[in-house]
C-alpha positions, 0 to 999 in steps of 0.5 A, a space after each residue: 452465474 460468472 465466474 472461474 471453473 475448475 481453476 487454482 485459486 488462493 481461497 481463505 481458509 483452504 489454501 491453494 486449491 483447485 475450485 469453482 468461484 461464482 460471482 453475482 453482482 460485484 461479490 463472491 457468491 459461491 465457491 466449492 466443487 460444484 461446476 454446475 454452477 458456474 455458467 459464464 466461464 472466465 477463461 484461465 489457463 493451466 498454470 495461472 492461479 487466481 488470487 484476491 487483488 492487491 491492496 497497497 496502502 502506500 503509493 505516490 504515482 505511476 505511468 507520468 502521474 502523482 497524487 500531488 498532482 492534485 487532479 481526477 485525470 492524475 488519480 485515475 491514469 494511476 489507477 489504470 497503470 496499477 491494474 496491470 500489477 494485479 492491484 485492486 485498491 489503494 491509497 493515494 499517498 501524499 507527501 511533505 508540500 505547502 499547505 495549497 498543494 495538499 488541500 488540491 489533492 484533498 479536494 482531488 481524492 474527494 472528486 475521485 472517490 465521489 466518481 466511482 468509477 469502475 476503471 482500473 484499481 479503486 481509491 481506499 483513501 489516502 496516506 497523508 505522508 507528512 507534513 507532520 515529519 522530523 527534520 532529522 530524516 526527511 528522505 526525499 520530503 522538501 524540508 521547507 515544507 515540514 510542520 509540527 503535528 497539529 490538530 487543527 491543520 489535520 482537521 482541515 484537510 481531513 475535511 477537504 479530503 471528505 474524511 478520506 484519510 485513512 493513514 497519516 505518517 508522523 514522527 511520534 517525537 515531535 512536539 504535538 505528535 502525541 495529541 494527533 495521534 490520541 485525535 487519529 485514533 479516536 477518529 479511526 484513522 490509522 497513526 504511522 511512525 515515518 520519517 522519524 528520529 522516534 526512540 523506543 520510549 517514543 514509541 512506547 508512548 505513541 503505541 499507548 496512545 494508538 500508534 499502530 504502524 510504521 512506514 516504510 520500515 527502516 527506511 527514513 527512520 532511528 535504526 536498531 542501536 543496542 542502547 536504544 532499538 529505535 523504530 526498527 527494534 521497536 517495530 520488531 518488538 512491538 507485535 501490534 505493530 503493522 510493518 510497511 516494507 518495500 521489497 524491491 531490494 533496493 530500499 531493504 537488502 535481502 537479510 533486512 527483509 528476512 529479519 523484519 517477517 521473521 519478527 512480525 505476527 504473520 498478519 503485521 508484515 504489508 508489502 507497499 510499492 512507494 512508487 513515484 510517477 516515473 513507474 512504468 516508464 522508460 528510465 530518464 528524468 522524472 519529478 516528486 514534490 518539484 524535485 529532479 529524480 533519476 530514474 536508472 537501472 530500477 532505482 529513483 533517485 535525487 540528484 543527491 543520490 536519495 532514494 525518491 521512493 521507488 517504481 516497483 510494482 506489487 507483482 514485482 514484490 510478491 515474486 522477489 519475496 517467493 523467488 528470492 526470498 524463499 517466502 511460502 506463496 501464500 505468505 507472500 500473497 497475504 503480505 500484499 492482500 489481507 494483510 493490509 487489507 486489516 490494517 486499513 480495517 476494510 478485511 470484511 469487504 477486501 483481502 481474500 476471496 471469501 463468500 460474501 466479499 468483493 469480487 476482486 481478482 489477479 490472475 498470475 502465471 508461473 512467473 508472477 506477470 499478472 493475465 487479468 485483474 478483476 475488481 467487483 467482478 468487471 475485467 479492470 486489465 487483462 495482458 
């Protein structure tokens, strides 16, 4: 069968170890020590590690597109650009915009995900990010488009999307936030704390109610406060709590970053990029939600100096992690793999490399650049 022979590998269950991996028919078939077995050798060399594909739950855009675009050509030029990260899947994220503009990129995901296609990292579903925000922290969201949480309006687009909507960010304080957070979790999707003025009773509240996440912790949100931990001390007290980061040292410092993992269960901790279209091109002038960004010196900003989400990519935030950060290598992977992998409730087909699972791959050399990405088996980006 295809697959890896005698290469090092992040195998659930075992660690980093030196293995075979059989793959038939877009799954893992076989690991062990057997090499035999192994008759169609992917070629990796000395010092690559073969880890399971990255999954981020949180991305709005990269190499010129948006998924505000609201076009198939849009999600599948992010597809592709993602690939070269290492990242196997992720979530379309939309933003704060009219109500016209979210129903295209609805219907757009929809289109998508009905192609499956085999190019480049796979559409999960989409991270509705707003309109449903406070108006106290709407970050670089147009404020002329926020709107109360509503059932019906929710409905509706989950419906364009063709029930694609696996995470909808929301400020749990905000009148009608507690009736669509009971409504998301009946239906299973995901209800997040983002852009959010929430305290900790707030909080405490939306958790009974299935609150499960929090968005880009820290940023566009009540910090830590002695008489009120707010979001932060929230997401660090509460341990069913899944804590989004953006670990590109711009949005979090070191020591934040360091203070969040050191308070989550191992398994509440997700690495998102948050990236905005202007990731993988040259700094300049770039666009979100019709709003000028300025790209410069790693950071996307508005012209008011907001930050615009950001253009890290996933490798990129695994190294910081390892290298900066002196987070075990391990840790690190599952920070970006079955971590969110479990949050998205998908940890039985993605997340590691397991028997029985799909066949998603990124081969990384000693300086975390990604070699190969390989998702259900095909090569989806190779260096």
């Amino acid at each position: 069968m295809k697959g890896f022979k005698n290469v090092c590998a992040y195998v659930e269950g075992q660690g980093i170890v030196l293995t075979n991996i059989g793959i038939e028919n877009g799954k893992i078939a076989y690991i062990g020590q057997d090499d035999s077995k192994i008759t169609d050798v992917i070629p990796v060399e000395n010092g690559q590690i073969v880890v399971p594909g990255f999954i981020d739950e949180h991305i709005h855009g990269a190499a010129g597109s948006d998924a505000m675009d609201g076009t198939v050509d849009a999600l599948s030029t992010i597809a592709n650009a993602v690939a070269s990260e290492g990242t196997t899947g992720f979530l379309a994220t939309t933003m704060t915009q009219s109500p016209e503009n979210i129903s295209k990129a609805m219907s757009a995901v929809k289109d998508y995900m009905a192609m499956d296609s085999q190019k480049g990292a796979k559409v999960l579903g989409i991270h509705l990010e707003g309109p449903f925000i406070s108006v106290k922290h709407i970050g670089a969201q147009p404020l002329e488009y926020v709107a109360n949480p509503s059932i019906e309006v929710f409905d509706d687009y989950y419906k364009k999307s063709g029930n694609a909507i696996k995470i909808v960010s929301l400020a749990p304080e905000v009148e009608g936030a507690s009736q669509l957070v009971s409504h998301l979790n009946d239906l299973g999707v995901v209800a997040s704390a983002g852009h959010t003025d929430a305290g900790y009773k707030d909080i405490e509240k939306a958790i009974s109610l299935g609150l499960s996440n929090v968005t880009h912790t820290y940023n566009a949100q009540k910090g830590l406060h002695h008489r009120d931990v707010g979001v932060v001390g929230s997401a660090m007290l509460f341990d069913s709590l899944n804590s989004e980061a953006i670990c590109d040292l711009v949005h979090l410092s070191a020591p934040a970053i360091k203070l969040l993992i050191k308070n989550k269960p191992h398994d509440k901790f997700t690495l998102i990029t948050d990236s905005m279209r202007a990731k993988h091109l040259p700094d300049g002038i770039s666009e979100l939600g019709g709003q000028t960004v300025i790209v410069k010196d790693g950071e996307a900003r508005l012209e008011n100096g907001t930050l615009a989400g950001s253009i890290l990519k996933m490798n990129d935030a695994v190294k910081n992690l390892v290298l900066k950060l002196d987070v075990p290598f391990a840790d690190a992977i599952d920070f970006a793999t079955i971590n969110p992998a479990k949050n998205l409730k998908l940890d039985d087909k993605i997340g590691s490399i397991k028997v029985g699972k799909n066949a998603d791959f990124a081969v990384l050399d000693g300086e975390f650049n990604v070699i190969k990405t390989f998702r259900d088996g095909n090569l989806i980006f190779s260096k």
